[in-house]
DSSP file (Angstrom, degrees, kcal/mol; ACC not computed):
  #  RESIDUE AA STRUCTURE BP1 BP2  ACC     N-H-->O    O-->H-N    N-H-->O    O-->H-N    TCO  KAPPA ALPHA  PHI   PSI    X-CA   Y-CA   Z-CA
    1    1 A X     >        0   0    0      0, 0.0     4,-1.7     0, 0.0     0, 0.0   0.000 360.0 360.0 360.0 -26.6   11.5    4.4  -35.0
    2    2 A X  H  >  +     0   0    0      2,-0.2     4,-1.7     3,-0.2     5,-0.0   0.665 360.0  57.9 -88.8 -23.9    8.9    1.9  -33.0
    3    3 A X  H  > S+     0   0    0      2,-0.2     4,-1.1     1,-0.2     5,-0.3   0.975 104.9  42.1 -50.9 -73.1   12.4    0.6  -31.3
    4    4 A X  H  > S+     0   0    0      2,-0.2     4,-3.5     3,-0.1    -2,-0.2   0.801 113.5  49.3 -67.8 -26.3   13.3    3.2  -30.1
    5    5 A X  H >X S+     0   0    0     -4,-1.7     3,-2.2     1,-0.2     4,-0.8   0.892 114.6  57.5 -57.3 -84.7    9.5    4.7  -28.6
    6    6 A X  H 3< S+     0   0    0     -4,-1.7    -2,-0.2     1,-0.4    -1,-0.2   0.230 106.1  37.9 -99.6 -34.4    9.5    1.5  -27.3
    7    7 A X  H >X S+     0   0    0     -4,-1.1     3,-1.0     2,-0.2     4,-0.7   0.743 117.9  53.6 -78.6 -38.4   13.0    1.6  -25.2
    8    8 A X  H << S+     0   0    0     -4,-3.5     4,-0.4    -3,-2.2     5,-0.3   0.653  99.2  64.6 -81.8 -10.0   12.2    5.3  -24.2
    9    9 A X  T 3< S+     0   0    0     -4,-0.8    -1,-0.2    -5,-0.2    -2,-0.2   0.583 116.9  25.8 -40.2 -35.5    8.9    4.0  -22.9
   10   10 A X  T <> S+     0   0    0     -3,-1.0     4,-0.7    -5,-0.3    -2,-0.2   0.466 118.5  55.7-126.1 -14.6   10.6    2.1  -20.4
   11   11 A X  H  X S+     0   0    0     -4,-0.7     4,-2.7     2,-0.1     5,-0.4   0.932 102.4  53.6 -92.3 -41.6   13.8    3.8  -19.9
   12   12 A X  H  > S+     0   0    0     -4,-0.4     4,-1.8    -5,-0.3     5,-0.2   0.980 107.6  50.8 -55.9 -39.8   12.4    7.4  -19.0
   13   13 A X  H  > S+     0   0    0     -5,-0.3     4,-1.3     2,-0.2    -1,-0.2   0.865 105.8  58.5 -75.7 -22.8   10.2    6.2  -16.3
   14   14 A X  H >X S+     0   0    0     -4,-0.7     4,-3.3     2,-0.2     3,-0.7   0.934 116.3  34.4 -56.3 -66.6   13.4    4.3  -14.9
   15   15 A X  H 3X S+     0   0    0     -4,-2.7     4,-1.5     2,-0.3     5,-0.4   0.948 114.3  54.1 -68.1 -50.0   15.2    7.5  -14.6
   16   16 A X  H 3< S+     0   0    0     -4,-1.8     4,-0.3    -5,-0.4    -1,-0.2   0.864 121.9  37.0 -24.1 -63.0   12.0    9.5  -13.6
   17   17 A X  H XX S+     0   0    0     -4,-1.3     4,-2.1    -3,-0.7     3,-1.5   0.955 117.2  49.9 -67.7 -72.6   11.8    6.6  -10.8
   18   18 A X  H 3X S+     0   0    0     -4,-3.3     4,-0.7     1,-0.3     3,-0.3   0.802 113.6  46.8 -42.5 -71.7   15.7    6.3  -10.2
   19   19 A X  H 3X S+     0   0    0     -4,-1.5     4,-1.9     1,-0.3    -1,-0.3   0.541 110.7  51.5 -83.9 -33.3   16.0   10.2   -9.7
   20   20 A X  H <> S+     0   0    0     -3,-1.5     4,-3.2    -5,-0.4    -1,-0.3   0.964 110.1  47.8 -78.4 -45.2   12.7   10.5   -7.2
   21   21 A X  H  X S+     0   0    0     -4,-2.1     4,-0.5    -3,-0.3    -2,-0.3   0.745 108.2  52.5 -69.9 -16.2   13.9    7.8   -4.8
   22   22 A X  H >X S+     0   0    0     -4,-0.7     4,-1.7     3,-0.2     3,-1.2   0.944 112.6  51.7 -77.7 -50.6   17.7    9.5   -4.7
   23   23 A X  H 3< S+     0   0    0     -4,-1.9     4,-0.3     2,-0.2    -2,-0.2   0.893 117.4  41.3 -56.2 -39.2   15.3   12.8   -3.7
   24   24 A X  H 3< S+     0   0    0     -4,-3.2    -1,-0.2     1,-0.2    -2,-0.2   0.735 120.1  35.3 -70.1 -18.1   13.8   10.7   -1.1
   25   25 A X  H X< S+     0   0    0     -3,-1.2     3,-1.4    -4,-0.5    -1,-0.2   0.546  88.6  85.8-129.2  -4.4   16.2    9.0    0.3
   26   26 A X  T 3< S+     0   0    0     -4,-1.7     2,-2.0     1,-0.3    -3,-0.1   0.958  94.4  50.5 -33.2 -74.5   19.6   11.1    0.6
   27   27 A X  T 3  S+     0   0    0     -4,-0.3     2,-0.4    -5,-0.1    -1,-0.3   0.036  88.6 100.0 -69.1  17.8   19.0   12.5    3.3
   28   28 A X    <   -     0   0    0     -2,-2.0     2,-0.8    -3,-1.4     3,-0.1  -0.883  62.9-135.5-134.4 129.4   17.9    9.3    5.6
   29   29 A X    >>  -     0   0    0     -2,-0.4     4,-1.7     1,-0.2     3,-0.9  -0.875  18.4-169.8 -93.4  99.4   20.4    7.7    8.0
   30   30 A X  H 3> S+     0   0    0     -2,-0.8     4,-0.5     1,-0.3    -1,-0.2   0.779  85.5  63.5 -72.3 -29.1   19.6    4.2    7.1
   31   31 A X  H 3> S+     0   0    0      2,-0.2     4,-1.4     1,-0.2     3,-0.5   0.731 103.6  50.0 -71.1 -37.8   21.7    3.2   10.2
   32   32 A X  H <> S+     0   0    0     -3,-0.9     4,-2.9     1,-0.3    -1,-0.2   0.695 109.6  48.6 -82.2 -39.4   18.9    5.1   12.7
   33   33 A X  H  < S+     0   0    0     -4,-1.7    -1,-0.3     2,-0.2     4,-0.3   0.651 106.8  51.4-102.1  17.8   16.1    3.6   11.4
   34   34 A X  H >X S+     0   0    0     -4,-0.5     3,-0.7    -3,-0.5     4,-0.7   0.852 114.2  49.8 -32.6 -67.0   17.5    0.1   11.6
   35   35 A X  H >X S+     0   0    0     -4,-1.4     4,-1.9     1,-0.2     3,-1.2   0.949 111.1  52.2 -25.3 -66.6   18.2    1.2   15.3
   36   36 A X  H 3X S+     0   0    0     -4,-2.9     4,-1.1     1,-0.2    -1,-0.2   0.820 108.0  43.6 -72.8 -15.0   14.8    2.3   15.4
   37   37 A X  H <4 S+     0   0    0     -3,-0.7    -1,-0.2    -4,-0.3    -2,-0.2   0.579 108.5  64.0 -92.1  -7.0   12.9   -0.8   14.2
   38   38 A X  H << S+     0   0    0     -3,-1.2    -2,-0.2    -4,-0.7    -3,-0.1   0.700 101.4  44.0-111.4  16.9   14.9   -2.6   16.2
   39   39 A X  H  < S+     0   0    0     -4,-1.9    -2,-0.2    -5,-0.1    -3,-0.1   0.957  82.7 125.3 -60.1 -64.6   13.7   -1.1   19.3
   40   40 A X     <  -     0   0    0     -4,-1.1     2,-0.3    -5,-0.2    -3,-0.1   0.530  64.0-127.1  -6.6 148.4   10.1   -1.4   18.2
   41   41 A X     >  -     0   0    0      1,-0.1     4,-1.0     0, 0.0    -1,-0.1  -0.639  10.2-148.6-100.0 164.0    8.1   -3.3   20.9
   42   42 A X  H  > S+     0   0    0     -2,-0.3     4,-1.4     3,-0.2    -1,-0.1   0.480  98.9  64.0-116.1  -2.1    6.0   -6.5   19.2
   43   43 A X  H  > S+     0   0    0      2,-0.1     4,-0.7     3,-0.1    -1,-0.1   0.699 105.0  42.7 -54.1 -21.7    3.3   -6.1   21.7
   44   44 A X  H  > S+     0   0    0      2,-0.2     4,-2.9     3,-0.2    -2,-0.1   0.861 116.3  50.8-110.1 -62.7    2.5   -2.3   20.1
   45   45 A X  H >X S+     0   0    0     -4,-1.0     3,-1.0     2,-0.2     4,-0.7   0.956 107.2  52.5 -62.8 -45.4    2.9   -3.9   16.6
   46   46 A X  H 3X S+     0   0    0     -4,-1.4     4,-1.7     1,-0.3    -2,-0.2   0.874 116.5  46.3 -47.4 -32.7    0.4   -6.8   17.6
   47   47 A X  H 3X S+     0   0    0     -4,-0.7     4,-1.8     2,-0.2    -1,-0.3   0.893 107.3  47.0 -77.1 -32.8   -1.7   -4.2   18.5
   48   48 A X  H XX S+     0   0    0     -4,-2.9     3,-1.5    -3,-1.0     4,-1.3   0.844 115.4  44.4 -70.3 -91.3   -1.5   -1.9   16.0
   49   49 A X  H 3X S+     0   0    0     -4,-0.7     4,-1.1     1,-0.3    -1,-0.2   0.665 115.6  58.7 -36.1 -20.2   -2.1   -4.8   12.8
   50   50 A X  H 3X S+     0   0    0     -4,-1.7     4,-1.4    -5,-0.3     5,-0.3   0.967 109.0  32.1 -63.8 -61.1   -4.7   -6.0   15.2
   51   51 A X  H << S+     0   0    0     -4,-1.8    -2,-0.2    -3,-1.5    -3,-0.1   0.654 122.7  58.0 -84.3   2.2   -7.1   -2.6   15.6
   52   52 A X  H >X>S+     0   0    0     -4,-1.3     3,-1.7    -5,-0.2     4,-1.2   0.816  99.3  59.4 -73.6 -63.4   -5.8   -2.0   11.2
   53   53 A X  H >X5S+     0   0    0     -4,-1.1     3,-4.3     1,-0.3     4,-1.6   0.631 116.0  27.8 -29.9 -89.5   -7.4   -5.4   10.4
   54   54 A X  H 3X5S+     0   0    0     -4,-1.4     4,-1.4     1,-0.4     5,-0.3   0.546 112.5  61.4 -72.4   0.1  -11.2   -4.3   11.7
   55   55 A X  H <>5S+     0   0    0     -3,-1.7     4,-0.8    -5,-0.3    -1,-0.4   0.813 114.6  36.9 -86.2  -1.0  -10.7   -0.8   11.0
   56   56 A X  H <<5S+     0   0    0     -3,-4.3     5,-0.3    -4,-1.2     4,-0.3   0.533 125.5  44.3-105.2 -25.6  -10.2   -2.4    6.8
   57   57 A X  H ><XS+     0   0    0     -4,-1.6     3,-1.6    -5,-0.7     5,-0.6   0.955 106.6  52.3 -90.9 -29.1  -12.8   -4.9    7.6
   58   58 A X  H 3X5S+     0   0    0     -4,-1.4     4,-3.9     1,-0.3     2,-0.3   0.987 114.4  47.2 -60.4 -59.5  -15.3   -2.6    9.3
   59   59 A X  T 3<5S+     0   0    0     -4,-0.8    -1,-0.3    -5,-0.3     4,-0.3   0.211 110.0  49.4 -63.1  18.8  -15.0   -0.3    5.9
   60   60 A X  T X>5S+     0   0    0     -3,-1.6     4,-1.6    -4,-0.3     3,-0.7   0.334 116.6  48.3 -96.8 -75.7  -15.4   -3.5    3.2
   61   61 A X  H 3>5S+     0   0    0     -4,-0.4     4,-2.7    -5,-0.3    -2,-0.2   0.792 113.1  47.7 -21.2 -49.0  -18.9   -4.4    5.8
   62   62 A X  H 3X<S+     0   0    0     -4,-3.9     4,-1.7    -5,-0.6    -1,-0.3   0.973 112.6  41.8 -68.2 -44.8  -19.7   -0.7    5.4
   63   63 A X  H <> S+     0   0    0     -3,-0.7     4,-3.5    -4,-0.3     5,-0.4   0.958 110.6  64.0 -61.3 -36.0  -19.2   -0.8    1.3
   64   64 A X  H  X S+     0   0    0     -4,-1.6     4,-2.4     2,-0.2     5,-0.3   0.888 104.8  41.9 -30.8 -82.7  -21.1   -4.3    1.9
   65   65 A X  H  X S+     0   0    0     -4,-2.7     4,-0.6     1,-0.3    -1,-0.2   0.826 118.5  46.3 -51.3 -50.6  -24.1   -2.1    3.1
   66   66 A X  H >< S+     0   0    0     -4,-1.7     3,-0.9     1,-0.2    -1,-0.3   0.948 117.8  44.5 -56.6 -56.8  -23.6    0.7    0.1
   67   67 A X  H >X S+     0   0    0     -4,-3.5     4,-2.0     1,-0.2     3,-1.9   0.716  91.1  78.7 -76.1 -18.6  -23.3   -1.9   -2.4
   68   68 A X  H 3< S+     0   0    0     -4,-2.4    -1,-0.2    -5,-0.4    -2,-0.1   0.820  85.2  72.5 -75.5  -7.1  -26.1   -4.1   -1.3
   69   69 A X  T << S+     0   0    0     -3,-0.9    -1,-0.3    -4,-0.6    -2,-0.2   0.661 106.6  26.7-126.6  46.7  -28.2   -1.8   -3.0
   70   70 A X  T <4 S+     0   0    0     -3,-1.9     2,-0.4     1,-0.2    -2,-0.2   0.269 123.6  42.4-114.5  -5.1  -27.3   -2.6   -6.1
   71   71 A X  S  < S-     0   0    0     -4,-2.0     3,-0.2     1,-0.1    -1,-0.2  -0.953  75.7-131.2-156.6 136.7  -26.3   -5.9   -6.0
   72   72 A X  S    S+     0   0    0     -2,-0.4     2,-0.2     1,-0.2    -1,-0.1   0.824  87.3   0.0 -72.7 -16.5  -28.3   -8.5   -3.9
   73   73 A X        -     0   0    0     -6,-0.1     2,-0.4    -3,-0.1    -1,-0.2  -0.601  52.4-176.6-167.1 127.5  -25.3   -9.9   -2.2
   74   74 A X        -     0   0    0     -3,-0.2    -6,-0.1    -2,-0.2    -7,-0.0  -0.968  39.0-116.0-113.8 110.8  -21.1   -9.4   -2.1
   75   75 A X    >>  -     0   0    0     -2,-0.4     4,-2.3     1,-0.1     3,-0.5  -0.078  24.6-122.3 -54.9 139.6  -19.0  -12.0    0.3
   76   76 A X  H 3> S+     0   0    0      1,-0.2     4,-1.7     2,-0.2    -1,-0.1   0.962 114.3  60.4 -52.5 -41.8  -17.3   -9.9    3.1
   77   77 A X  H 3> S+     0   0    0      2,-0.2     4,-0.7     1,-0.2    -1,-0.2   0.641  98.6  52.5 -63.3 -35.6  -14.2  -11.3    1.7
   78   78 A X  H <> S+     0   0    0     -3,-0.5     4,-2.5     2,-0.2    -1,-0.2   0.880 109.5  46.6 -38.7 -79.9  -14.6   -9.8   -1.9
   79   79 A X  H  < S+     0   0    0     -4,-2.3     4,-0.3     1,-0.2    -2,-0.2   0.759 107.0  70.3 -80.4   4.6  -15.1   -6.2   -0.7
   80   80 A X  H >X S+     0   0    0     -4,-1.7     4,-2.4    -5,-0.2     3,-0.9   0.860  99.1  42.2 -40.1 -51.6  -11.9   -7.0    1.7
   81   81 A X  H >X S+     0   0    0     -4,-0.7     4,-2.2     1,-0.3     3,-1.6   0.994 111.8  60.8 -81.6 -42.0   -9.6   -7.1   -0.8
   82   82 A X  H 3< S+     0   0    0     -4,-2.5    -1,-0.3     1,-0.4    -2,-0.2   0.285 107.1  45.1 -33.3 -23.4  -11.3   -4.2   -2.1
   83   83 A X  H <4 S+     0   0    0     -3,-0.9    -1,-0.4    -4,-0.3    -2,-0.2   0.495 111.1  47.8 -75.2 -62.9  -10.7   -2.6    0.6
   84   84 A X  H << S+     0   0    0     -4,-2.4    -2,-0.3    -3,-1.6    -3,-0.2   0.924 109.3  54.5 -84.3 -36.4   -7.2   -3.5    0.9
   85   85 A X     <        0   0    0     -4,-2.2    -1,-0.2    -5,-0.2    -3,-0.1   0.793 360.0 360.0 -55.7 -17.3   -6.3   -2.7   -3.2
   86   86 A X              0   0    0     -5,-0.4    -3,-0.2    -3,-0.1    -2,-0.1   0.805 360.0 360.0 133.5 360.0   -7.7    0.8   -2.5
């Protein structure tokens, strides 16, 4: 019996998983957005991942400033990824 919980543990949430991404994705002309990323300018993207970087590092500084009072000091780098998990 602990088999088989143990295979339907892992196998419903496959199909659960399989079954959402077929809802997501029928309906998408993978040929169009291929087209369309390979328009894409790489000035526009420099720019964009440029003003995303400081807008995820200005919000870990800002939990920096909320956290320092409770804890006398947290490396900027630390509440970056902290920032970047979520």
């Amino acid at each position: 019996m602990d088999k088989i919980k143990k295979i339907f543990s892992y196998l419903f949430p496959l199909i659960l998983m399989i079954l959402f991404l077929y809802i997501a994705f029928k309906n998408i002309d993978f040929e169009e957005v291929l087209n369309i990323f390979s328009n894409i300018s790489i000035t526009w993207l420099f720019v964009y991942f440029v003003i995303w970087s400081f807008s995820h590092i200005f919000r870990a500084y800002r939990w920096g400033i909320i956290i320092h009072s409770v804890k006398e000091k947290t490396s900027l780098l630390n509440l970056f990824g902290a920032t970047m998990v979520g």
